[in-house]
C-alpha positions in Angstrom: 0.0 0.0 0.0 1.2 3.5 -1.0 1.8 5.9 2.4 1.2 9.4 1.9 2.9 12.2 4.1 1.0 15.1 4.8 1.1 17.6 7.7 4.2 15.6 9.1 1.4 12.6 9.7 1.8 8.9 7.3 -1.4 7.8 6.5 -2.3 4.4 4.1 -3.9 5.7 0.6 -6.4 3.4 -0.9 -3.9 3.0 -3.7 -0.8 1.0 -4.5 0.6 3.6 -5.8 1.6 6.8 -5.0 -0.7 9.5 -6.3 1.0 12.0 -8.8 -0.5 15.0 -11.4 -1.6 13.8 -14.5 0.7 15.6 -16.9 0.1 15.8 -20.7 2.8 17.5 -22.9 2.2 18.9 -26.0 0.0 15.8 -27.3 -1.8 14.7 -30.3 -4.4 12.2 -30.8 -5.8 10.6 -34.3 -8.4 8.1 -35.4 -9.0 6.6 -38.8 -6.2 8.6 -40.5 -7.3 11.6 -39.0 -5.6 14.0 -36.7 -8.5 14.7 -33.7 -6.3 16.8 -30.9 -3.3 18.6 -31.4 -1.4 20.7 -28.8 -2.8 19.1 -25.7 -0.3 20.6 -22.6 -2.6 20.1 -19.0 -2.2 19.0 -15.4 -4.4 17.6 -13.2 -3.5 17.4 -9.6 -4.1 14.8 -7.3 -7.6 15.3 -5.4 -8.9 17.2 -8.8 -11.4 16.0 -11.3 -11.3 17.2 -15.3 -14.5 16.9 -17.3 -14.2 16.5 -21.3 -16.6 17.9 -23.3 -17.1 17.9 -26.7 -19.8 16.4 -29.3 -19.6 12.9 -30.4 -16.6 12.3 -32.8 -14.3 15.3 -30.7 -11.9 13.0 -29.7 -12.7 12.2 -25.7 -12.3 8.6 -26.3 -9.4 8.9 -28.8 -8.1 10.6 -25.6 -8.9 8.4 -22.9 -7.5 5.3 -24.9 -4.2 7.1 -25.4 -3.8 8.0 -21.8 -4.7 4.8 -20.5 -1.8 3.3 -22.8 -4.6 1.3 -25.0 -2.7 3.5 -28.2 -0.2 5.2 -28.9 0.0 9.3 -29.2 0.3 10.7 -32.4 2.4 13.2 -30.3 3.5 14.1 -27.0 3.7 12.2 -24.0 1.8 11.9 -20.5 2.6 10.6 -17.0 2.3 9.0 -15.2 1.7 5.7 -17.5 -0.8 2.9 -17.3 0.2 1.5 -14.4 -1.1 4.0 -12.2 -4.5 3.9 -14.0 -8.0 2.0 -13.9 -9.8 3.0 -17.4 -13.4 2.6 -17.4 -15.4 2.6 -21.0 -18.6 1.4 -22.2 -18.3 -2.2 -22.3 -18.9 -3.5 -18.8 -16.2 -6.0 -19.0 -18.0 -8.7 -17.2 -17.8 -12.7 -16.7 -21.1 -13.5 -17.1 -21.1 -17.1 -15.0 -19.2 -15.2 -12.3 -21.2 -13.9 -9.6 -21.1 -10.3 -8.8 -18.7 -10.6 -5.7 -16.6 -13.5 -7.9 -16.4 -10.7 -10.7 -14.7 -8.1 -8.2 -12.6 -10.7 -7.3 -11.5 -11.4 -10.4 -10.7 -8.2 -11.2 -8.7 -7.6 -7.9 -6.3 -10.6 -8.8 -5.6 -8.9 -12.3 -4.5 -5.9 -10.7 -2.7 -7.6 -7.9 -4.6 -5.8 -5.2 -6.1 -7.1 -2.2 -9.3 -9.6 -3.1 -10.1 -10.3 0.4 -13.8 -10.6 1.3 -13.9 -7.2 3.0 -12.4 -5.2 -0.1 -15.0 -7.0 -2.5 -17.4 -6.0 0.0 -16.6 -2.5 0.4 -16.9 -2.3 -3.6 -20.2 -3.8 -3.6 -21.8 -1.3 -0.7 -20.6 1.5 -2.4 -22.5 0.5 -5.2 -25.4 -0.9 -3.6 -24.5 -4.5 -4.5 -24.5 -6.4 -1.2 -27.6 -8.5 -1.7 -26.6 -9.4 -5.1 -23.3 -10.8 -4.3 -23.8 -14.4 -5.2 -25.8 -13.4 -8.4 -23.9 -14.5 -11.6 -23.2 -11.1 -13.7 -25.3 -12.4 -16.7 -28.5 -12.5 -14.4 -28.3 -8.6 -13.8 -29.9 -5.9 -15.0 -28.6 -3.5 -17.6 -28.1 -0.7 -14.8 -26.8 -3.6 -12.0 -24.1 -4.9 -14.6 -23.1 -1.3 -15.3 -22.6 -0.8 -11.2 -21.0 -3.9 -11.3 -18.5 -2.9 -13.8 -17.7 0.4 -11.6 -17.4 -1.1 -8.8 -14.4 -2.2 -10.0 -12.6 1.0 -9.7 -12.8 0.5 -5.9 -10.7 -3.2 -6.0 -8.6 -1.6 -8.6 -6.4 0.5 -6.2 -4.9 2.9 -8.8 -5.1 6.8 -7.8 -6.0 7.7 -11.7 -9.7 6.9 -12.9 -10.6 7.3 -16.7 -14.0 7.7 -17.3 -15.7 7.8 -20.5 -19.6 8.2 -20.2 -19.5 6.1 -16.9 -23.6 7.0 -16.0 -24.9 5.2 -19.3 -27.8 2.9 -17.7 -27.9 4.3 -14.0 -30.4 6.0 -12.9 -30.5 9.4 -10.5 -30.3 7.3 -7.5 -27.1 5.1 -9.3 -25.6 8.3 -10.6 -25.6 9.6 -6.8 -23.9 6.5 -5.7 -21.3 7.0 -8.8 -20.8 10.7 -8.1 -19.8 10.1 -4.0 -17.5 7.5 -5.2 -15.9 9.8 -7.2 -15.7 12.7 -4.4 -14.3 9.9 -1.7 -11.7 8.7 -4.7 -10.6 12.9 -4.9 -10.4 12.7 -1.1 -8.4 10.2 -0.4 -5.7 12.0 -3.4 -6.6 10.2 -6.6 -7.8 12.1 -9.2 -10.1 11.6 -12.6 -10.2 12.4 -16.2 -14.5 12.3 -17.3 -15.8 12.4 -20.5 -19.3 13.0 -19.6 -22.5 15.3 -20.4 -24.3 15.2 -17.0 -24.0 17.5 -14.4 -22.2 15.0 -11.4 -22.4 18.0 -9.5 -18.4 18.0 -8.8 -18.4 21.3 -8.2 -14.9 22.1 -8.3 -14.1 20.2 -11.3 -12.3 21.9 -14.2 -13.7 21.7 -17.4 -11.9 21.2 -20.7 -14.0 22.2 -24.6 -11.6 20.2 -26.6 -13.2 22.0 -29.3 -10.3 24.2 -28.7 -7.8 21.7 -29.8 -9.3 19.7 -32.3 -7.7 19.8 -36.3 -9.8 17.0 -38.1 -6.1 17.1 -40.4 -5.7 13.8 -42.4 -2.8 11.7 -41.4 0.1 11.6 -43.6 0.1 7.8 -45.4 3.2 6.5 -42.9 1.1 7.4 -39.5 -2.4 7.0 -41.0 -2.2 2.9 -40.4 -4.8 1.3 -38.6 -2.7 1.6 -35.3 -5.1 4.1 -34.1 -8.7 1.8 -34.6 -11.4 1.1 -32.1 -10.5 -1.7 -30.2 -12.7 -2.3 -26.8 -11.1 -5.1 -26.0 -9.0 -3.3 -23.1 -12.3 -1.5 -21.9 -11.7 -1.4 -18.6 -7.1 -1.2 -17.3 
């Protein structure tokens, strides 16, 4: 577990890692042959949230992909690298015979964080879970799988969270839940990137248009290879 100094007192952070600012320098992002985001330079402090907005096709996911090491930048860098980050997408990423509380499990192991009952627990109060633990994942709801699949961001233990469109399925009551994870995640030092188009009433989140940096420039034949495709098979890191 990651110790954190702070006033001249150690305390454990929920993370095995040490939290650090998100730094992007000077990056570029493309999709099918095309150029999205050019001339990317931001930081996002630990304890701080960023929301992306944009309309579809602007680029968020291009983004959050390249970030989470799932492709590479056209150009420019960012740190810290995957390792310190748990990327959440659409897909729900699931084992459908697995129950819910076998599914956090699971995930746990893959990250090589704790799996112990009272972590898979925690995950599944936070979510309001707990009386579905022994339910297999494929007998859930559309909105109880998409829980599910968040809850993993509580066994994951890395102090970055990539979000893109997280709410899809919840309801307001869901999206409550969602949203205090979040603020309890910021808390305890991590921070998150969210490409989102509710209001999850982080107030003190900063909000980046990447309007402002998107080109729509075609690729030049040597970088416009099919590196940069859709690929949700690493929907959730």
């Amino acid at each position: 577990m990651a110790r954190v100094f702070q006033d001249d007192t150690e305390w454990a952070a929920p993370f095995d890692t040490a939290p650090a600012p998100l730094q992007i320098d000077r990056a570029a992002v493309a999709r099918g042959g095309v150029t999205l985001l050019a001339d990317m330079t931001l930081t996002v402090e630990p304890g701080a949230a960023l929301i992306l907005r944009g309309p579809n096709g602007a680029g968020k996911t291009t983004l959050l992909r390249s970030l989470a090491g799932l492709q590479p930048f056209l150009r420019g860098t960012a740190t810290p690298g995957p390792d310190a980050i748990a990327y959440a997408t659409h897909a729900d990423g699931l084992k459908a015979t697995l129950s819910a509380a076998e599914n956090l499990r699971f995930w746990a192991e893959v990250y090589g964080s704790d799996s112990t009952a009272h972590t898979v627990n925690a995950a599944l109060d936070t979510f309001d879970l707990a009386r579905l633990a022994d339910r297999p994942a494929g007998a859930l709801s559309a909105g109880q799988k998409r829980r599910l699949g968040l809850a993993r961001l509580c066994v994951a233990r890395r102090p970055i969270w990539l979000l893109d469109e997280p709410t899809v399925s919840l309801d307001a009551a869901a999206v409550a839940r969602f949203a205090a994870a979040i603020r309890a995640h910021l808390s305890a030092g991590g921070l998150a990137v969210i490409a989102t188009h509710i209001d999850l009433g982080l107030d003190d989140a900063a909000v980046l248009d990447l309007a402002s940096h998107r080109t729509g420039t075609p690729l030049d034949a040597p970088d416009a290879a099919d590196a940069f495709a859709q690929d949700d098979a690493g929907a959730f890191l």
